[in-house]
N, C-alpha and C positions, 0 to 999 in steps of 0.2 A: 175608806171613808167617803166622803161626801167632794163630788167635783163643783169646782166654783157656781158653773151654770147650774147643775142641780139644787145648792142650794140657794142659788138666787130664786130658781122657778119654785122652790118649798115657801121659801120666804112670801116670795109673791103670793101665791097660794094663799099660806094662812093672814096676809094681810087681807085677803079679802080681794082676789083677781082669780075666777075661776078658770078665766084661758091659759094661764102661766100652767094649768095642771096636765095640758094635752101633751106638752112635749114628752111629759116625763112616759105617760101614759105609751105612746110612739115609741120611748125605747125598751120599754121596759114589755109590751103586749106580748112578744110570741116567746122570751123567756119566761115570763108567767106564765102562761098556757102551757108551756112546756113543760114544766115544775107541778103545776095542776094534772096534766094527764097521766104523769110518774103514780098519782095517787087513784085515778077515776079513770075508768077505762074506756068509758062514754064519752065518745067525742064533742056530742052535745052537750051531755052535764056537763064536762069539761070546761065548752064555752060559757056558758049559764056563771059556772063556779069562779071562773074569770070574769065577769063580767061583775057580779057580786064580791070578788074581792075587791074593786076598780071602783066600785061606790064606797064601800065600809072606807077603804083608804081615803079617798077623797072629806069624806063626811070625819074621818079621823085621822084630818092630815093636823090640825093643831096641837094634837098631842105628838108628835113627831120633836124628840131633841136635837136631835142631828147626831145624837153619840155614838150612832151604830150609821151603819152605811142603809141607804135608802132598801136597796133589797132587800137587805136583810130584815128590815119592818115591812115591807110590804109581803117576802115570802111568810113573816108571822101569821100575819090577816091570813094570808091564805091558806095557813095549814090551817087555821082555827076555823075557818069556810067551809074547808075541809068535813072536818071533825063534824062540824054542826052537820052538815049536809047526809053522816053516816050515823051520827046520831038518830037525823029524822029517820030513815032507812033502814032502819037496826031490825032486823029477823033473830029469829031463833039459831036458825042452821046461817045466818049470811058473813060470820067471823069467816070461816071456814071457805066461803066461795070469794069473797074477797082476797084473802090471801092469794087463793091460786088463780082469780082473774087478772092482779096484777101481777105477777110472778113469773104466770104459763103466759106466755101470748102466742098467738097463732100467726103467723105472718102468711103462710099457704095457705090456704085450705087445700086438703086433699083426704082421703081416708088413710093415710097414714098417718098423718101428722096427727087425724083426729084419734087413733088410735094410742099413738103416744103420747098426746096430753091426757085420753083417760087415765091410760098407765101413771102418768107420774102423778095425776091427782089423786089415785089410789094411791099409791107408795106416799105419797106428801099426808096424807089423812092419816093412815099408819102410825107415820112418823111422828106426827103430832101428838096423836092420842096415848105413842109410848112414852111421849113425856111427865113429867111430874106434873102435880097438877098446878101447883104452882108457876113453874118453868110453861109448861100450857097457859097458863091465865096469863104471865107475863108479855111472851111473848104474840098471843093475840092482840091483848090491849094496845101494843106496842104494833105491831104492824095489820090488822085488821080494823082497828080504831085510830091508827095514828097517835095515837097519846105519847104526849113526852116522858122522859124518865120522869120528872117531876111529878106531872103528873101521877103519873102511876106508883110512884111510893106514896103521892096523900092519901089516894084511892084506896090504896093496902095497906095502910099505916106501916110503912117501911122505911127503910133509910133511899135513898139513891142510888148509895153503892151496891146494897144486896139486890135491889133491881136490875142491877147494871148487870152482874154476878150472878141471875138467873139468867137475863137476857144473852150473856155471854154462851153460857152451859147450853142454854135451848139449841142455839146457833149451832156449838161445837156440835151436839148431839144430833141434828136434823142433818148437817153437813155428814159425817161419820153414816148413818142410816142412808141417807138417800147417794152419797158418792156409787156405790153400783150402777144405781141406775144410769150414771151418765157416762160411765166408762165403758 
């Protein structure tokens, strides 16, 4: 939950002290950023995407209960920064290169390595496409849009659980397909 100082500088905050908001902002910046480039592979959008979660929160720090631990509403905002940010973005073919931009990373460059990230973006496309289409639509939604399970069962007028329970299966089945490749 929430430490005494933290909720003193919230408090502060939503009385109406914009400076009370810098500390938090101080501990909390390169754990964000961090939690942010998990999802954007763009070091700049990154920043950008940080820096716009960092106002949304500020400008909706009053609606803040304190019921949950300050992270955890502020990693809110910023999946939903997120989300917005891939919505504008949204392509035809860019489910599919999303995925494997965050997933594949490159830490060398050299021609092999580029060689087998082609590989396994091939075998990862595969993989995909032998899924269900369902188990397909879920498990994009779910990790090339970021959407919550909630989400994603209004979207598909579903329950939860049976989202959870494709989400599951896609997993099983992508894991089971692609283990060759990494053994």
């Amino acid at each position: 939950m929430l430490t005494l100082n933290e909720k003193h500088l919230i408090e502060c905050t939503q009385a109406g002290n914009p400076e009370a908001f810098s500390p938090l902002v101080e501990k909390y910046q390169s754990r964000l950023y961090t939690h942010i480039t998990r999802r954007v592979t763009d070091a700049e959008v990154a920043k950008d995407l940080t820096q716009e979660t960092w106002l949304k929160a500020f400008r909706a720090i009053h609606t803040f209960r304190g019921t949950s631990a300050f992270s955890s509403w502020l990693y809110r905002i910023a999946e939903n920064v997120c989300i917005d940010f891939f919505r504008k973005q949204k392509h035809d073919t860019e489910p599919l290169h999303l995925i494997e931009e965050r997933r594949v990373t490159q830490t060398h460059p050299c021609p092999s390595h580029d060689v087998e990230r082609t590989e396994l973006r091939k075998h990862l496309r595969a993989a995909i496409q032998q899924l269900t289409p369902i188990r397909r639509q879920v498990f994009l939604l779910y990790y090339a849009q970021d959407l919550s399970i909630k989400q994603i069962a209004t979207r598909l007028n579903r329950s939860e659980g049976t989202i959870k329970s494709h989400l599951r299966n896609a997993r099983l089945q992508l894991r089971e397909d692609l283990i060759p490749f990494f053994v």
